[in-house]
Residue frames as qw, qx, qy, qz and C-alpha x, y, z in Angstrom:
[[0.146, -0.615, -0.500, 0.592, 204.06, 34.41, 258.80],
 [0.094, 0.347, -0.332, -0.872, 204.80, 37.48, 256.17],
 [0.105, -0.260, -0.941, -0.191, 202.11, 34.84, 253.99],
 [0.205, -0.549, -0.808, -0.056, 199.55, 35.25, 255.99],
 [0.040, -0.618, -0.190, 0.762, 199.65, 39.16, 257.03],
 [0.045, -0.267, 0.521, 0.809, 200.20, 39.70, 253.60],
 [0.026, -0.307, -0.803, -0.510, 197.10, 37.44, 252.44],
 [0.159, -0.622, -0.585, 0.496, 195.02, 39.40, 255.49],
 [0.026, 0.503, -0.124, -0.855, 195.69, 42.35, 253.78],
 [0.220, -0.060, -0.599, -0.767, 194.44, 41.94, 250.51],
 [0.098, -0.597, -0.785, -0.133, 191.14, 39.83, 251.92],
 [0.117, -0.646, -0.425, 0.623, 190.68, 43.36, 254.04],
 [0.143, 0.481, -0.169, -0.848, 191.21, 45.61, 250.79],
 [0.110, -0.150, -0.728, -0.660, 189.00, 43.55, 248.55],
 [0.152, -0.495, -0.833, 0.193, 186.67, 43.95, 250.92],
 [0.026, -0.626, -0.261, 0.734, 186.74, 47.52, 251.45],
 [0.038, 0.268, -0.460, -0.845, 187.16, 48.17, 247.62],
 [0.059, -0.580, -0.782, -0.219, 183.48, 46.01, 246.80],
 [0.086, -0.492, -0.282, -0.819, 180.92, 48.27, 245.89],
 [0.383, -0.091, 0.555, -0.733, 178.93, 49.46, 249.27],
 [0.003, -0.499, -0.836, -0.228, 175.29, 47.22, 249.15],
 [0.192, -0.410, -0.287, -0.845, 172.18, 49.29, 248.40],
 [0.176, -0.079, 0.655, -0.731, 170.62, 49.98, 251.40],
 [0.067, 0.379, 0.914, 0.130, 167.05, 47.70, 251.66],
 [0.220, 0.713, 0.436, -0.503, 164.64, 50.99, 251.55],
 [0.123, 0.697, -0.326, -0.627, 166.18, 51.94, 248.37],
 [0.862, 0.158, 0.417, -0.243, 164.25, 50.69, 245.83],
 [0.494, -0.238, 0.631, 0.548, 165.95, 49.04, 242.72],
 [0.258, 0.342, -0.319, -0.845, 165.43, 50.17, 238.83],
 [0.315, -0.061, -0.868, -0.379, 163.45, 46.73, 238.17],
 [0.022, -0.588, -0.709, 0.389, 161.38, 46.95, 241.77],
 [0.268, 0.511, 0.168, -0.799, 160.36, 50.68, 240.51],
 [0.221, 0.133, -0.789, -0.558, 159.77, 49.32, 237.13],
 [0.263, -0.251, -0.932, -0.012, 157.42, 46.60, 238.50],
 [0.036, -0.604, -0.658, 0.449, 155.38, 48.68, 240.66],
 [0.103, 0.345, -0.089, -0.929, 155.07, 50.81, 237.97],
 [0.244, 0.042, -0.906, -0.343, 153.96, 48.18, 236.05],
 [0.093, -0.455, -0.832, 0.302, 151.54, 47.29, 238.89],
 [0.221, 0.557, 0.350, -0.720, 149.81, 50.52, 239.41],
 [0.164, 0.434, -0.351, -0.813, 149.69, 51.33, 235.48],
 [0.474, 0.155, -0.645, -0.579, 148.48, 47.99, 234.19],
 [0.254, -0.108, -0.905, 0.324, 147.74, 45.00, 237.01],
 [0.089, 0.343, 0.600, -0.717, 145.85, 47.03, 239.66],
 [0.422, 0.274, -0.194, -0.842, 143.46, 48.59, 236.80],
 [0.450, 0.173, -0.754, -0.446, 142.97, 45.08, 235.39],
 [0.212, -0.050, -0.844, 0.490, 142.40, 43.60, 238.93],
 [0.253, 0.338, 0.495, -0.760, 139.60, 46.01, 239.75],
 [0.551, 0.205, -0.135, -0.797, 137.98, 46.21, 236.41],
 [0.557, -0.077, -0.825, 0.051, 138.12, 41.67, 236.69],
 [0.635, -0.523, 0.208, -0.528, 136.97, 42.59, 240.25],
 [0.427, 0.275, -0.832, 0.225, 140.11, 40.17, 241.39],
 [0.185, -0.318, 0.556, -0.745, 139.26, 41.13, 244.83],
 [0.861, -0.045, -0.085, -0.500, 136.08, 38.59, 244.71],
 [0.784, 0.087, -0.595, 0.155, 138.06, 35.59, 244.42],
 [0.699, -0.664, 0.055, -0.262, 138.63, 34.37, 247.64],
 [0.504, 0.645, -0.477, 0.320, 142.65, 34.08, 247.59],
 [0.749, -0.644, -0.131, 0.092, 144.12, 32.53, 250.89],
 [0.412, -0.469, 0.067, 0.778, 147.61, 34.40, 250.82],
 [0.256, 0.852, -0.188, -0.416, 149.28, 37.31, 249.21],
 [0.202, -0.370, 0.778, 0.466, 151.54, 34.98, 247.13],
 [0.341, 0.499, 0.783, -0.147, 148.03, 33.57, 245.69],
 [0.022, 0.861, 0.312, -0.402, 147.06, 36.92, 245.00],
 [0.254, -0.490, 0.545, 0.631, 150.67, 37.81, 243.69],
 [0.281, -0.089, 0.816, 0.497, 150.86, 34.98, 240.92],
 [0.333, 0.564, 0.749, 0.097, 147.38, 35.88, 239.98],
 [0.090, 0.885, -0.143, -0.434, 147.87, 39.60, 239.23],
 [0.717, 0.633, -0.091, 0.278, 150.87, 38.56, 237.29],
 [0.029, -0.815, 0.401, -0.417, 153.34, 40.33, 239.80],
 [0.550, 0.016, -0.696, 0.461, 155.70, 38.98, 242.81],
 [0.470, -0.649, -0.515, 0.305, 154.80, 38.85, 246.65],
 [0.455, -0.436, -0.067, 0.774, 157.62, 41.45, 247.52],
 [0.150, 0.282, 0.467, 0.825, 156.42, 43.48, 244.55],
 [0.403, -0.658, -0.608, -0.184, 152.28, 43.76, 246.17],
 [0.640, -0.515, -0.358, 0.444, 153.79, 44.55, 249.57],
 [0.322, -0.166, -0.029, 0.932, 156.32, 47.22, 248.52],
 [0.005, 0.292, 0.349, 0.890, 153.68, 49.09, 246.40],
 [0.440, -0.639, -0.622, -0.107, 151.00, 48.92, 248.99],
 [0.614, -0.587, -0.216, 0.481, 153.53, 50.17, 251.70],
 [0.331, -0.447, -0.106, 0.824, 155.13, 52.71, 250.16],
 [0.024, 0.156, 0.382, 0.911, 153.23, 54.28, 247.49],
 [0.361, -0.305, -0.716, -0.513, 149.42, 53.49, 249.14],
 [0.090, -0.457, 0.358, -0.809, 150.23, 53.58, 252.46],
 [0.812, -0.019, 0.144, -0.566, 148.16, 50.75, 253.32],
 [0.309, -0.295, 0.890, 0.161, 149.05, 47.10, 253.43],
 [0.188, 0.073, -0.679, -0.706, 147.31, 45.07, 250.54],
 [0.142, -0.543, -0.803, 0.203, 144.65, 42.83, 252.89],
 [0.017, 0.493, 0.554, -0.671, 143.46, 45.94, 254.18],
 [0.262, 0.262, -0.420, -0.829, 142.95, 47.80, 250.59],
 [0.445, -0.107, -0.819, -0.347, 141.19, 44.32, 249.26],
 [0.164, -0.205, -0.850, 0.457, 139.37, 44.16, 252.19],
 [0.123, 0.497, 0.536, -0.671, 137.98, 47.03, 251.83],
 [0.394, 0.134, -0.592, -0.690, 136.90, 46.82, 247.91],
 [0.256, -0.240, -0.934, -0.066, 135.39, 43.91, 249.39],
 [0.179, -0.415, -0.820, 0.350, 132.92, 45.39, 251.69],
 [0.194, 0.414, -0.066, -0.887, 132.35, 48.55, 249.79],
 [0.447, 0.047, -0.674, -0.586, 131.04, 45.97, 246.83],
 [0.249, -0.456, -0.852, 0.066, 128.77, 44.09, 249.49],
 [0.102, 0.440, 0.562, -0.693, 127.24, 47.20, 250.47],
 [0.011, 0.212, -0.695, -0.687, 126.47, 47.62, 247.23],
 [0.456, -0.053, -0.780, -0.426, 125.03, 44.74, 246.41],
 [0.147, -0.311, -0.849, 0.400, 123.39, 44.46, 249.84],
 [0.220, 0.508, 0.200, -0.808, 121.29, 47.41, 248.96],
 [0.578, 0.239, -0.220, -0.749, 120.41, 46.51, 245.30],
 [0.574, 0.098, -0.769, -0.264, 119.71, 43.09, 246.03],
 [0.431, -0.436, 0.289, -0.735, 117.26, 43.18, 249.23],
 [0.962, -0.048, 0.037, -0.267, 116.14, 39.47, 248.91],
 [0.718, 0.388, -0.543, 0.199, 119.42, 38.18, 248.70],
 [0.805, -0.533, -0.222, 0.137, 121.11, 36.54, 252.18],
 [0.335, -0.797, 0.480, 0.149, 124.06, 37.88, 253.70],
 [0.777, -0.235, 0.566, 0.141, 125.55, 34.50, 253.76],
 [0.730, 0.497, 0.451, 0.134, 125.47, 34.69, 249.74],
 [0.243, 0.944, -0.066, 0.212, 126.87, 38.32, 249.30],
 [0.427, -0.775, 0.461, 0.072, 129.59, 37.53, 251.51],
 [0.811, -0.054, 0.529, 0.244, 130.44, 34.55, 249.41],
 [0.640, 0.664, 0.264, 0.282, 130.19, 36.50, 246.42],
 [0.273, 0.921, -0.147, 0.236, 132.36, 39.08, 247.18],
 [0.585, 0.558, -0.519, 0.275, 135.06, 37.05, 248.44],
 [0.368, -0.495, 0.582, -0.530, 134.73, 35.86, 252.11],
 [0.507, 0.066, -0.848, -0.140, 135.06, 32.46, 253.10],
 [0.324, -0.410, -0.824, 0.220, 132.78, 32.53, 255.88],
 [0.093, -0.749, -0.528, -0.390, 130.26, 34.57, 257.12],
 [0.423, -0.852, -0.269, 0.149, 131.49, 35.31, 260.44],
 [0.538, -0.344, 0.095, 0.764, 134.49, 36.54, 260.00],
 [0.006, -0.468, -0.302, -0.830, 132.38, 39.23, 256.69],
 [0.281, -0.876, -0.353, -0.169, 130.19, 40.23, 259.68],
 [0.398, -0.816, -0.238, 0.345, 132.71, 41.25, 261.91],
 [0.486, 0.091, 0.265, 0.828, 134.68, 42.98, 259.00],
 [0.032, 0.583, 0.564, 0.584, 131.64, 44.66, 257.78],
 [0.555, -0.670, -0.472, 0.140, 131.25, 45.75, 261.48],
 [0.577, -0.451, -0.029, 0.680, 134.32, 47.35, 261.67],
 [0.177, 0.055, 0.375, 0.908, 134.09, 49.36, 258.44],
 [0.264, -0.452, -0.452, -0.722, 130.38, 50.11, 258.97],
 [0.067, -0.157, 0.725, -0.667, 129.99, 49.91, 262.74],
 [0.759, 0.025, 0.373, -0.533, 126.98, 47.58, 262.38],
 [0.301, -0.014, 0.883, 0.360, 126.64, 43.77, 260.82],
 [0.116, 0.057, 0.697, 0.705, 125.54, 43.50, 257.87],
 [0.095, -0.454, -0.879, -0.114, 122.10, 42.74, 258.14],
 [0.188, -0.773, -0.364, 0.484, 121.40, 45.46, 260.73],
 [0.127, -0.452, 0.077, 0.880, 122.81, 48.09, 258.32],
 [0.054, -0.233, -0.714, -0.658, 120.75, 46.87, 255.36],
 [0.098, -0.767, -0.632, -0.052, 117.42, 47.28, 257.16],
 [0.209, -0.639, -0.197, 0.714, 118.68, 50.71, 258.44],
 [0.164, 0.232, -0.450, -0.846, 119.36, 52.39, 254.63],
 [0.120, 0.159, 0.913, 0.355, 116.69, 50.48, 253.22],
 [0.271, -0.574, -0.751, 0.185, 114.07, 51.78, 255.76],
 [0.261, -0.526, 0.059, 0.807, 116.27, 55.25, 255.92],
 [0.724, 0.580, 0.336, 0.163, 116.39, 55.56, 252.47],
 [0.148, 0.901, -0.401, -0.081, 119.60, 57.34, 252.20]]
């Protein structure tokens, strides 16, 4: 009986005597490292490769092509950008089709959405819709016609 109080005790003080764990919002010296890494060299290289074209179907896709880990993308989106990564790339995407939807008048929707990274049309109209509260089409003839 003395045995087994006795072995209770120590399992209770090696427990208490382990370091605390780091609490999960507190980032580690290799995650800040990495998302320094990201913002300083990746995210520059990404936009000036205009990553955001490729039509990536996740963020782990996305990840291994940056060079960088999922949980890496996420944290630096969320806490330094404020903004989750889809929605950032989303909109690089539809800021470069208005773009190109304005210096390339003869070109089709259907084509500019492909080029800048949408796998299907409807789902770039009703993006484009949401960031530009008209579809595509209807906002090219408006600036074109506007000229502004």
């Amino acid at each position: 009986m003395k045995d087994c109080f006795t072995q209770r005790l120590k399992g209770l003080f090696r427990r208490k005597c382990r370091p605390a764990p780091r609490p999960a919002h507190e980032p580690t010296r290799r995650t800040i490292r990495m998302m320094d890494e990201l913002e300083k060299d990746l995210l520059p290289r990404y936009l000036a490769e205009k990553g955001y074209r490729h039509p990536d179907r996740t963020l782990e896709d996305t990840a291994a092509r940056m060079g960088t880990e999922k949980g890496i993308l996420q944290r630096y989106f969320s806490e330094r950008k404020h903004i989750d990564f889809r929605t950032w790339r989303t909109r690089l995407r539809i800021e470069e089709a208005r773009r190109l939807l304005l210096e390339e008048p003869d070109t089709p929707v259907s084509v500019i959405s492909a080029r800048v990274g949408f796998s299907n049309r409807s789902n770039f109209s009703r993006q484009f819709a949401s960031y530009a509260g008209m579809p595509p089409d209807r906002w090219r003839k408006r600036k074109l016609t506007d000229g502004s």
